[in-house]
C-alpha positions as CSV (number, residue, x, y, z in Angstrom):
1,X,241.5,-1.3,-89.7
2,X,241.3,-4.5,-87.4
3,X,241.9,-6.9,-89.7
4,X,239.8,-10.7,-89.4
5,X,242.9,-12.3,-89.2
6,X,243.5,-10.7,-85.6
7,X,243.2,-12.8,-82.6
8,X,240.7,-12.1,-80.2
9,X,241.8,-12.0,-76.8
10,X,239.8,-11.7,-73.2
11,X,240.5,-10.4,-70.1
12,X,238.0,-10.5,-67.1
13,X,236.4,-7.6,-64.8
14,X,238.7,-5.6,-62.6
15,X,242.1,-7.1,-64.4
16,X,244.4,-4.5,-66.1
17,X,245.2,-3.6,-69.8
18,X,248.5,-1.9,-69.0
19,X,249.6,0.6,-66.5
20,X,250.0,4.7,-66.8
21,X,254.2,4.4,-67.6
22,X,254.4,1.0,-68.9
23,X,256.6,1.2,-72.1
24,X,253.5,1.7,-75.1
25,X,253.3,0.6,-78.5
26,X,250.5,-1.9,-78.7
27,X,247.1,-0.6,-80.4
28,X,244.1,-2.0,-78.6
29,X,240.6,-2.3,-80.2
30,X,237.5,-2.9,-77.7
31,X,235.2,-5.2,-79.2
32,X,232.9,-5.8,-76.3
33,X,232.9,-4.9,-72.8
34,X,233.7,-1.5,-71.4
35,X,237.2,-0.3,-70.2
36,X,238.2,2.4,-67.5
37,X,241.2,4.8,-68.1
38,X,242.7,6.3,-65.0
39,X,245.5,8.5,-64.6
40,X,247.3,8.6,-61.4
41,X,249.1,12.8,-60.2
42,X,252.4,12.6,-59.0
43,X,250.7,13.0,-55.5
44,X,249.5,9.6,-56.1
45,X,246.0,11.0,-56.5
46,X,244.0,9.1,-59.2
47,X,240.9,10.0,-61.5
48,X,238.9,8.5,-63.9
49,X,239.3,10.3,-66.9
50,X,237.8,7.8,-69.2
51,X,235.3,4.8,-70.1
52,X,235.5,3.2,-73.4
53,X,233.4,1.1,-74.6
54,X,232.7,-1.1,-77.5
55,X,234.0,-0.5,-80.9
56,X,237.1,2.2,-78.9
57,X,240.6,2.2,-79.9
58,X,243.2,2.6,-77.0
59,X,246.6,3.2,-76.8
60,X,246.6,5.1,-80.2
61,X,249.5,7.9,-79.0
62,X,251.7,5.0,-77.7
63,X,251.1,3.0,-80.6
64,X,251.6,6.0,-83.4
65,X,254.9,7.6,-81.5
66,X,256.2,4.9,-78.7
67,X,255.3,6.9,-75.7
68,X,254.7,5.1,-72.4
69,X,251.0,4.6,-71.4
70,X,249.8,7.9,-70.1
71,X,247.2,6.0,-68.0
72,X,246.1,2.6,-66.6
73,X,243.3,0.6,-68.3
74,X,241.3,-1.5,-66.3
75,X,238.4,-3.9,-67.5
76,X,235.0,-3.2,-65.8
77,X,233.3,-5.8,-67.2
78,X,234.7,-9.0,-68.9
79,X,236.0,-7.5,-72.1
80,X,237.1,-8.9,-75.4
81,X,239.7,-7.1,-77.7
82,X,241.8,-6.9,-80.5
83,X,245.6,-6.4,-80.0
84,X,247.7,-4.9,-82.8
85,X,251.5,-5.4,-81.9
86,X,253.9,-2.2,-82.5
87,X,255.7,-4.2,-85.0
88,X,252.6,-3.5,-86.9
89,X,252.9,0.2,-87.4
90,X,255.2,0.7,-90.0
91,X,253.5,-1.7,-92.3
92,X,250.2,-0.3,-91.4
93,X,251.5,3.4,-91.9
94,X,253.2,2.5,-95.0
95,X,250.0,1.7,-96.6
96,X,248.8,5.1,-96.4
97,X,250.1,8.5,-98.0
98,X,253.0,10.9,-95.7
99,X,250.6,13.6,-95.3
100,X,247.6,11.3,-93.7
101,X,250.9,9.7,-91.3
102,X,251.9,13.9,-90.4
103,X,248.0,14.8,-89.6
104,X,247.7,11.2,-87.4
105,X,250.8,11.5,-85.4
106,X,249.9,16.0,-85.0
């Protein structure tokens, strides 16, 4: 899926991906470094709910159906990534058969 024409991009230790609400869409593949997901209660009580590390896909349910980011990402370490842009996903899904597109978005 992540194409060699894709730019890589970095971002350094302790600086944020995207926030938990921030409108989605974008498809983020982690090619080094390791990420931490955190979601925030409407208490304002955070958790860590996630690390990803290398070779990790975030933001697949925002990217797939448009929902807002349903946590913040944060870089622990210097990380380097590959960002697939929204405007990407119906080319991408159009290359693959209706009934693979149903089971992904289920």
């Amino acid at each position: 899926m992540v194409a060699t024409h894709q730019r890589v991009h970095t971002l350094g230790a302790g600086r944020v991906l995207f926030q938990q609400g921030d409108p989605g869409g974008d498809l983020y593949f982690i090619l080094e470094g390791e990420v931490e997901l955190t979601v925030r209660s409407s208490e304002g009580q955070s958790a860590i709910v996630a690390i990803l590390g290398e070779n990790t896909v975030l933001g697949t349910m925002s990217f797939l159906a448009g929902d807002p980011r349903a946590a913040t990402a944060t870089a622990k370490a210097d990380i380097k990534y590959i960002r697939i842009a929204s405007q990407s996903r119906k080319r991408m899904l159009a290359s693959i058969p209706k009934w693979v597109q149903v089971i992904i978005k289920d």
